[in-house]
Each structure stands twice: as C-alpha cells, then as structure tokens.
Backbone as JSON, one array per atom type, in Angstrom:
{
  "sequence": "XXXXXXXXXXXXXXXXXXXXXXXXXXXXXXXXXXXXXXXXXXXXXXXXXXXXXXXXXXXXXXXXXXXXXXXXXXXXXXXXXXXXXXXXXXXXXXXXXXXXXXXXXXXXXXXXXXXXXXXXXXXXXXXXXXXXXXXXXXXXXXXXXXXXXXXXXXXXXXXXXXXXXXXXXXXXXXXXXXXXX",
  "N": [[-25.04, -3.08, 93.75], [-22.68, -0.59, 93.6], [-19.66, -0.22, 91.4], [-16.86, 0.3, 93.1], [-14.21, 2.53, 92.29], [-10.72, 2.53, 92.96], [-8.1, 4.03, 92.61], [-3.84, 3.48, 92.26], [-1.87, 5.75, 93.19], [1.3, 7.86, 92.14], [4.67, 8.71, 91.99], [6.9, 7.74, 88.92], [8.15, 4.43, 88.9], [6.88, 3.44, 91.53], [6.24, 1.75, 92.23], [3.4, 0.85, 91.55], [3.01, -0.83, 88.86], [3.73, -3.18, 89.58], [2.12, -3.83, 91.43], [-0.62, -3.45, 90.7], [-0.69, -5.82, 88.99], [-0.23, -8.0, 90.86], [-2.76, -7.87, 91.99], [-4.41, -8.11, 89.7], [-3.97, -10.69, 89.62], [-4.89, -12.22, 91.99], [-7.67, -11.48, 91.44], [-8.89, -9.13, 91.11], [-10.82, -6.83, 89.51], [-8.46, -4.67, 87.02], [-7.57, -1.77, 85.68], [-5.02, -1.3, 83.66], [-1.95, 0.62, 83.14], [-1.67, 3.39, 80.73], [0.15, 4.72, 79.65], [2.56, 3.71, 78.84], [1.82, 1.98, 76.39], [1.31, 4.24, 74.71], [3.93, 5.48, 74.28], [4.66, 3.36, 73.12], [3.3, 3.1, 70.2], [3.81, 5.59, 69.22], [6.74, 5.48, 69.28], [6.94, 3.41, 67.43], [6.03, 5.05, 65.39], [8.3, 6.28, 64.75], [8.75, 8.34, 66.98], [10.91, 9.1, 69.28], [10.28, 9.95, 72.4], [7.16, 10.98, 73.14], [6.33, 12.08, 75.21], [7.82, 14.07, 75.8], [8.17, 15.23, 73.04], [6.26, 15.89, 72.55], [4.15, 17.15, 74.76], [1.58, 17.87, 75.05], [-0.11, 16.27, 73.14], [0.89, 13.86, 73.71], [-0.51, 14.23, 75.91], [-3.42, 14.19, 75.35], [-3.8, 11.6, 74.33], [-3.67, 9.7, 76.33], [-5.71, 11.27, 78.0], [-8.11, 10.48, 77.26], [-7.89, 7.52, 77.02], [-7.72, 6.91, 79.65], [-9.74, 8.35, 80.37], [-11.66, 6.33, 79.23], [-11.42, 4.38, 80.03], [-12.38, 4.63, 83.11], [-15.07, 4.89, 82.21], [-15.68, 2.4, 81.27], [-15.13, 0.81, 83.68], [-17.46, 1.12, 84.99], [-19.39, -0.16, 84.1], [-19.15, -2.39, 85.26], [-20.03, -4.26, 87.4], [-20.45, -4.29, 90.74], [-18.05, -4.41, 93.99], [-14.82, -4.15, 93.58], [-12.52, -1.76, 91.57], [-9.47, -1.41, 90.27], [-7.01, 0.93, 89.4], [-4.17, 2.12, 87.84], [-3.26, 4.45, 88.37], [-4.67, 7.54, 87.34], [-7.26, 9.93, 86.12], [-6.89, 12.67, 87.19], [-3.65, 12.56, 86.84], [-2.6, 13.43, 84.41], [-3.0, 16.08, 84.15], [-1.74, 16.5, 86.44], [1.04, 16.17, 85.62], [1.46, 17.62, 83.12], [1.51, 20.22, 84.89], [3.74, 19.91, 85.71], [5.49, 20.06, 84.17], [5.4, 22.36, 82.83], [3.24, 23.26, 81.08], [1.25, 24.49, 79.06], [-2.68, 23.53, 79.02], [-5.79, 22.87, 78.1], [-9.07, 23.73, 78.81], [-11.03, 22.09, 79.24], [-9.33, 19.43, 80.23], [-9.67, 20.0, 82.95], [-11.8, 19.87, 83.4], [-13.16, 17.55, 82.6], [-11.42, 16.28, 84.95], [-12.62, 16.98, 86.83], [-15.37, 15.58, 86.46], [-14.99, 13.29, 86.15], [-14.7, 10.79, 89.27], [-13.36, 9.58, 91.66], [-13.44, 6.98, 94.15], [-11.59, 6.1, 95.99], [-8.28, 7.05, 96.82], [-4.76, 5.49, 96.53], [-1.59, 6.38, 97.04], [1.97, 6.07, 96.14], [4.49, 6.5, 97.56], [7.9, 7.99, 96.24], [10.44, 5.39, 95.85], [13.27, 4.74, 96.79], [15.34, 2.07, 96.69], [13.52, 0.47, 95.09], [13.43, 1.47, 92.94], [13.73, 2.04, 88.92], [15.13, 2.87, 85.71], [14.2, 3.01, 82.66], [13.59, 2.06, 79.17], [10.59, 3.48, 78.76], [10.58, 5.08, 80.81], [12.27, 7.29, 81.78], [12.22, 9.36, 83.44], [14.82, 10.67, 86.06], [15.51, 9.5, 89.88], [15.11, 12.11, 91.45], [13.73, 13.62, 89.68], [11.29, 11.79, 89.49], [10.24, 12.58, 92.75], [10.09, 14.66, 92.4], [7.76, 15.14, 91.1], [5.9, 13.35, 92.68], [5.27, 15.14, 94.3], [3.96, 16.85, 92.31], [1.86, 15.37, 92.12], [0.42, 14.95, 94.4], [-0.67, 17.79, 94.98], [-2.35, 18.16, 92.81], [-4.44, 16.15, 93.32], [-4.96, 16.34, 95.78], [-6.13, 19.29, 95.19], [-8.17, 18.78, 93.47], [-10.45, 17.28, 95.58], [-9.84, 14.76, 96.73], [-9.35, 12.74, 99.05], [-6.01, 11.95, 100.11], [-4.51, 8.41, 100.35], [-1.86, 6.98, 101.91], [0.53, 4.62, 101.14], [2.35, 2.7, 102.8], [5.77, 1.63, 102.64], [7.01, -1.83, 101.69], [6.97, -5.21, 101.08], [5.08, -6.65, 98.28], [2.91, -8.28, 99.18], [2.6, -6.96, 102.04], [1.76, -4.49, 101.03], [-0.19, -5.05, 99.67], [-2.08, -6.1, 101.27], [-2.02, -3.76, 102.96], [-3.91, -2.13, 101.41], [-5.92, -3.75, 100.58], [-7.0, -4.14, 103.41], [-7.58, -1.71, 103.98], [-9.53, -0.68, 102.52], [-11.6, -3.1, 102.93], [-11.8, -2.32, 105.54], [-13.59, 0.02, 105.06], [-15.97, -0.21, 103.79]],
  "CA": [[-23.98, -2.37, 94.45], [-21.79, 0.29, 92.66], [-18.27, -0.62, 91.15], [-15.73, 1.25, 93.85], [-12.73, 3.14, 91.71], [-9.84, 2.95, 93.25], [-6.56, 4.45, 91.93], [-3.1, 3.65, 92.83], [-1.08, 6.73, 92.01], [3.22, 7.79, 92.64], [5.53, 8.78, 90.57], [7.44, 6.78, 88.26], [9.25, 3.47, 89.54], [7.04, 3.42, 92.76], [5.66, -0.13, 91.92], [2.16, 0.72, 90.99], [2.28, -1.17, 88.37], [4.03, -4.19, 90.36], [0.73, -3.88, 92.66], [-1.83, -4.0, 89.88], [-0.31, -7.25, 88.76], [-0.9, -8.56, 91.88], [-4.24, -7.69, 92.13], [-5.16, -8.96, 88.75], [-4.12, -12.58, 90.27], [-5.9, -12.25, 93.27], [-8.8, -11.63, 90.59], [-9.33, -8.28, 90.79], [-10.81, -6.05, 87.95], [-7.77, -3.74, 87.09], [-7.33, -0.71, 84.8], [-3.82, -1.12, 83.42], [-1.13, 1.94, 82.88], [-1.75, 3.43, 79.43], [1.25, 5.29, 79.26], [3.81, 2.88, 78.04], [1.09, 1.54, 75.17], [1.15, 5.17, 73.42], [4.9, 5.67, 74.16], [5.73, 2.18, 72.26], [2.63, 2.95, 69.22], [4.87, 6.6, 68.72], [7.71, 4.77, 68.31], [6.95, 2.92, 66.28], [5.94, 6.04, 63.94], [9.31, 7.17, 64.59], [8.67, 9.27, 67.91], [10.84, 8.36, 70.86], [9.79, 10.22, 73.39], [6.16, 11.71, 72.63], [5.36, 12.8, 76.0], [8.9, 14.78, 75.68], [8.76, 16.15, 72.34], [5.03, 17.21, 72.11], [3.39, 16.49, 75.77], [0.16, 18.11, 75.11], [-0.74, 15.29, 72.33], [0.99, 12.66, 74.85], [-1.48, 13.64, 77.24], [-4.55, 14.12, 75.24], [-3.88, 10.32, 74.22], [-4.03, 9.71, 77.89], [-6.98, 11.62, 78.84], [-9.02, 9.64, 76.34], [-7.9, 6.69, 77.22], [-8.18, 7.03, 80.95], [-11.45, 8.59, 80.16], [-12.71, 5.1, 78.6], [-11.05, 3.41, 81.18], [-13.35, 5.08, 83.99], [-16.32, 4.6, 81.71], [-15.54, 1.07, 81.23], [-15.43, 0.76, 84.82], [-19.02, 1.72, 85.5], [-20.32, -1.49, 83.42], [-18.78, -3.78, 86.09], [-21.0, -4.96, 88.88], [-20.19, -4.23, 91.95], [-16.8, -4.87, 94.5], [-13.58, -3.0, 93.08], [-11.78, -1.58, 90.08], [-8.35, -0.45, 90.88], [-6.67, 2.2, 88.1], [-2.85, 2.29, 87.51], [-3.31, 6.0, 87.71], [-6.1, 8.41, 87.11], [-7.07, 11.29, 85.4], [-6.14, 13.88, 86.83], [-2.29, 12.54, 86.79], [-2.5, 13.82, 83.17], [-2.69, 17.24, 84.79], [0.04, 16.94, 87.29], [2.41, 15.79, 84.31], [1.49, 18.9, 82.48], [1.7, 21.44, 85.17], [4.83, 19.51, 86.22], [6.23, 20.03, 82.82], [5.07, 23.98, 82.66], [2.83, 23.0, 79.66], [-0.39, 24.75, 79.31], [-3.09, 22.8, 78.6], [-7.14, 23.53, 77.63], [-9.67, 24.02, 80.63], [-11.37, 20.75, 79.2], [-8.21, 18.47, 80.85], [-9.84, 20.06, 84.13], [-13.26, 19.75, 83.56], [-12.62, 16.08, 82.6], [-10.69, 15.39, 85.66], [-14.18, 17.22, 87.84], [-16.6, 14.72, 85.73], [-14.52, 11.26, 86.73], [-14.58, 11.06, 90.74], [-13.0, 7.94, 91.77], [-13.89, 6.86, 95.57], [-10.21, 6.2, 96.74], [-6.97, 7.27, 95.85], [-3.88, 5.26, 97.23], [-0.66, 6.82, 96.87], [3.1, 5.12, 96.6], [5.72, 7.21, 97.16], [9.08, 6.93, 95.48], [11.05, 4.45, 97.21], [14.94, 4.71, 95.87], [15.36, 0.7, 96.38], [13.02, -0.21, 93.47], [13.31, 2.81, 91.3], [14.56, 1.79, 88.08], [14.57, 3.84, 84.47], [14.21, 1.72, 81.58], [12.64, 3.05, 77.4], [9.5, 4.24, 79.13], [10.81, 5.89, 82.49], [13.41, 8.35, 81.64], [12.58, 10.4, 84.42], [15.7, 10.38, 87.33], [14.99, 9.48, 90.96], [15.07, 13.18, 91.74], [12.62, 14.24, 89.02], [10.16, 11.12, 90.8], [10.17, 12.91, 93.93], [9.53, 16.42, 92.49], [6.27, 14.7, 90.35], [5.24, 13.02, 93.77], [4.69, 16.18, 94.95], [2.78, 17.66, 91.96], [0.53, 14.37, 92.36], [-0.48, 15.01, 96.02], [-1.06, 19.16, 94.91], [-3.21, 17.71, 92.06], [-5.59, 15.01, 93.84], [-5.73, 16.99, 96.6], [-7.07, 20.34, 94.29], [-9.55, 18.09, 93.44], [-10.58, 17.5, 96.78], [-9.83, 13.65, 97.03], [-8.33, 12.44, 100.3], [-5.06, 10.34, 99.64], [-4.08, 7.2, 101.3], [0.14, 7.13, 101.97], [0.76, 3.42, 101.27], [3.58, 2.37, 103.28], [6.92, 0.67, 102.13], [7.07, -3.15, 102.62], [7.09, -6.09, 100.21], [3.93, -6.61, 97.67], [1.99, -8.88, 99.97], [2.24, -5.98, 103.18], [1.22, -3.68, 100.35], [-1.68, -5.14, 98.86], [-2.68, -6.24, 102.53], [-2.69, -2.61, 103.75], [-5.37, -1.8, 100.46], [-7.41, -4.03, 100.49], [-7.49, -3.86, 104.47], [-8.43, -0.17, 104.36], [-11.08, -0.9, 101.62], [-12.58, -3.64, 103.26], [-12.83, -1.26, 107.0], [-14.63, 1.1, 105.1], [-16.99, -0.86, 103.06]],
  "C": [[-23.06, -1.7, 93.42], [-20.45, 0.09, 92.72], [-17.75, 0.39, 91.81], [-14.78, 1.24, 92.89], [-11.78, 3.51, 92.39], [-8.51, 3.2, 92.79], [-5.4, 4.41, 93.04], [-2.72, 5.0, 91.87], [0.24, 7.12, 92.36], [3.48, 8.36, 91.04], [5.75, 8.0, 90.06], [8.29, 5.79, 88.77], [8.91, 3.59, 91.13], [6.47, 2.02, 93.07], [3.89, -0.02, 92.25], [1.51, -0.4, 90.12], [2.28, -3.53, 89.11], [2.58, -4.83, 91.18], [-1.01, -4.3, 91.49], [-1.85, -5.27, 89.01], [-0.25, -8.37, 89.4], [-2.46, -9.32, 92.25], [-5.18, -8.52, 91.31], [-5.01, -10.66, 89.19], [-4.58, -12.85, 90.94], [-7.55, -12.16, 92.2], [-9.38, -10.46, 90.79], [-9.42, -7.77, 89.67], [-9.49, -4.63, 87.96], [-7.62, -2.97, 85.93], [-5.79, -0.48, 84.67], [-3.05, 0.65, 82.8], [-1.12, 2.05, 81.14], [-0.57, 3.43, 78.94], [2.39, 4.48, 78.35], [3.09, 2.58, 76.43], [1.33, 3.04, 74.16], [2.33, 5.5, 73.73], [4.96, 4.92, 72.76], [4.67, 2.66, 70.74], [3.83, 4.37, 68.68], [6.45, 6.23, 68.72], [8.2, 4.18, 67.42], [6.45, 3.28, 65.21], [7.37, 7.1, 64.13], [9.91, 8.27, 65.83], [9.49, 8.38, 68.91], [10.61, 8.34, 71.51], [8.71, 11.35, 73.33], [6.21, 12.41, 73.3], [6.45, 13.88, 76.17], [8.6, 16.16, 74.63], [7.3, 16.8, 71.98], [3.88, 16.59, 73.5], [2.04, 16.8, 75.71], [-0.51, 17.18, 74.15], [-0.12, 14.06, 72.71], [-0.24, 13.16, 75.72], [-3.35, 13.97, 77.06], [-5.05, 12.44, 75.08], [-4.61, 9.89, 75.53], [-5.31, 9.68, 78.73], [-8.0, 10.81, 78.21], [-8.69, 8.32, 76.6], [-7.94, 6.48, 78.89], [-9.76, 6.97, 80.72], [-12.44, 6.89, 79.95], [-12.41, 4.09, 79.74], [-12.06, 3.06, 82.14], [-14.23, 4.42, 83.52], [-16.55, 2.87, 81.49], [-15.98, 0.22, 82.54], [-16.84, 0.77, 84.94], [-20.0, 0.61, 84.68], [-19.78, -2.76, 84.24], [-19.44, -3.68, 86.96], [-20.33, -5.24, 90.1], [-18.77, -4.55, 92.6], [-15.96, -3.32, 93.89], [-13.58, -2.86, 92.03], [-10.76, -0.75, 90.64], [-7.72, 0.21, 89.09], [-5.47, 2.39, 88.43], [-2.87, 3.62, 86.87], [-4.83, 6.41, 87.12], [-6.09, 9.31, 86.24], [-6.42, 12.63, 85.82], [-4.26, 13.47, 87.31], [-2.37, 13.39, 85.42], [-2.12, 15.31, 83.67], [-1.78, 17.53, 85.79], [1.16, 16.88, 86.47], [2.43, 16.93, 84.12], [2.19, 20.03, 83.45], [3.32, 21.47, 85.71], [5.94, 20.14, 85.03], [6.13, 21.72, 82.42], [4.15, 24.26, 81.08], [1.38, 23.47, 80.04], [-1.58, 24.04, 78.01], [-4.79, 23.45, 78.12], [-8.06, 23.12, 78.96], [-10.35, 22.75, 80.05], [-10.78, 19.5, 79.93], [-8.77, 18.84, 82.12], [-11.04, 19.67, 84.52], [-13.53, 18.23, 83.43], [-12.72, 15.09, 83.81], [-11.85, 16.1, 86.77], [-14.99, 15.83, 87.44], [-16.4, 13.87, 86.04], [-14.12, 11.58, 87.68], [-14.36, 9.48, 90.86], [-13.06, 7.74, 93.5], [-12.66, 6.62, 95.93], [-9.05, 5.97, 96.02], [-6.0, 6.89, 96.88], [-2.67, 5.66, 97.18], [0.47, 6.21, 96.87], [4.21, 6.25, 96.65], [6.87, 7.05, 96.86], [10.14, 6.54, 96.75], [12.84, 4.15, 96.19], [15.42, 3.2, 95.66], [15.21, 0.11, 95.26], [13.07, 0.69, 92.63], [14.14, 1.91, 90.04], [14.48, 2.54, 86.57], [14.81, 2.29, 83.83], [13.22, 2.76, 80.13], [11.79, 3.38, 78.01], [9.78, 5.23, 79.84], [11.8, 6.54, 82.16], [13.7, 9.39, 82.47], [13.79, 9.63, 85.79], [15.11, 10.14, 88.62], [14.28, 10.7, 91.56], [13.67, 13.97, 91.09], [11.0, 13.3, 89.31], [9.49, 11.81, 91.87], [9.52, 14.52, 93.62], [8.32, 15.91, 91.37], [5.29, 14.17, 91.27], [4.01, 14.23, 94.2], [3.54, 17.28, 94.0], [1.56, 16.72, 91.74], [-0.63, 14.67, 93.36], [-0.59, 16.37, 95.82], [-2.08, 18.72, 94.34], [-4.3, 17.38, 92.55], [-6.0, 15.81, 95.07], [-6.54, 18.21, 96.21], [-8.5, 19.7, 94.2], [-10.9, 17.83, 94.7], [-10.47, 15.91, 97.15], [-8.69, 13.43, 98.69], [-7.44, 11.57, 100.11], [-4.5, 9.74, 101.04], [-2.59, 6.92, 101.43], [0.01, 5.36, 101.64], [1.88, 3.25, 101.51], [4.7, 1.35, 102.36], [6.61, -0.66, 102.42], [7.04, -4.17, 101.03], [5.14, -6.36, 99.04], [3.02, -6.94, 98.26], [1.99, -7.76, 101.19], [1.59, -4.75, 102.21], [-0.39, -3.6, 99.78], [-2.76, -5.67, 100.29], [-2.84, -4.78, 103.24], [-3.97, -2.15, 103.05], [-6.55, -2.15, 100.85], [-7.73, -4.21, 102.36], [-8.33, -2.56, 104.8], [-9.79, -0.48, 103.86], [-11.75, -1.75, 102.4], [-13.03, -3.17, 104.65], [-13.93, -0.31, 106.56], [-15.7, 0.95, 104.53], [-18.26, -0.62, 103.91]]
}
C-alpha cells in the first residue's frame, strides 16, 4: 500500500506545528517544519533574518529540504505521512514577498504531488510572534490567502480545518482521511 502525503498548511501561528506534535504521539510518521532549523543555522553565521535579508537563498534551503522530505516519505510503507508544510509554500512565500524566483521552484512543486492538503487558518487567539515568526497577525492573513492561490494553482483540493482545541482538530483529519481511505 502507498505512503499517503498529507500536508498541514496556514500561515504563521496557525498551530500546524502544535498538530504535528500531536500526531507524532499518536505515532504517526511526521515531516517536521524546516523553516526555523535554517533560520537558527543563519544565525548562527551572523544572519538574523535570512528569509528577510536574502529570501531567494532562504527558500532554496527550503525547497531542498522539503524536497528530501517528500522523497524520504516514499521509503515508508504504507498508512500516512503528514508534512508541516509543503512545497509549494516556498512559492507562496516568494510571490507573497514580490521575489522572483527560477521556473525550477515550479517545476519542483509539479514533480511532488501530495494526496491531501489540510489547511489552518489564522486564528487571532493562538497567534503568537516569537525569533522565528516576525510576521504580524495581519501579514498571516494576507499569506493565508497566497497559500490557498498557490495549492489551488496547482490543482490540489484544500481541506478548511475548523477551529477547536487539538483533540477536535486532529479528530476532524484523521476522520476525513480515514472516510476516504
């Protein structure tokens, strides 16, 4: 049976990663959020904010490490693999950001097809910034929206995941997943 890829995806501070921390205790296989890992390694060469001061080599990091992510994926046997974000987020960042990028970042995000994409949208309650998250509530809400332009380009169908506490959250997932199995 073929490993299902499913991606949560949201803006920043929509508790994605809250949800894939979940998951991993329940004993799912999960694909953790790169992003913070190559923030904190460019800091610690001095960079504070990579994906700020040069986003097109923040988000080649990214695509390459997504990339292996996917591929990683595809050596697990069967059931799930959920993904704290996908590939083509890399490309909503960018176009979000007005940053032009190389037609490879598209061709990329054609080549890795992930069978369901769940969505969180930002929820002002839990938002919180902190050294990684620098984006405002406001700038959340206007990245939402170049998420769901993105995934849908692609032609993926997204899943809204409703508000509610972690357990009504991870009970609507894996309810959908297991109706459509």
């Amino acid at each position: 049976m073929k490993t299902q890829k499913i991606v949560l995806i949201g803006g920043p501070g929509t508790g994605k990663t809250t949800l894939i921390n979940a998951l991993k205790i329940k004993g799912y296989n999960c694909m953790e959020e790169i992003s913070r890992q190559v923030t904190l390694k460019a800091q610690e060469k001095g960079i504070e904010q990579l994906f700020l001061e040069d986003p097109l080599l923040f988000s080649e990091h990214l695509l390459l490490g997504r990339q292996k992510q996917f591929l990683e994926a595809n050596a697990l046997e069967g059931g799930f693999v959920f993904f704290d974000r996908g590939i083509p987020d890399v490309v909503a960042y960018l176009d979000y950001l007005k940053t032009s990028y190389p037609n490879t970042f598209k061709t990329i995000c054609s080549q890795h097809i992930y069978d369901k994409i769940f969505i969180l949208k930002p929820w002002k309650a839990i938002y919180k910034q902190d050294n990684e998250r620098y984006e405002t509530f406001e700038q959340a809400l206007i990245l939402h929206d170049f998420l769901v332009k993105t995934y849908t380009d692609y032609g993926y169908t997204i899943i809204d995941t409703p508000f509610g506490t972690v357990e009504e959250r991870l009970d609507f997932i894996l309810n959908h997943l297991n109706k459509s199995e």
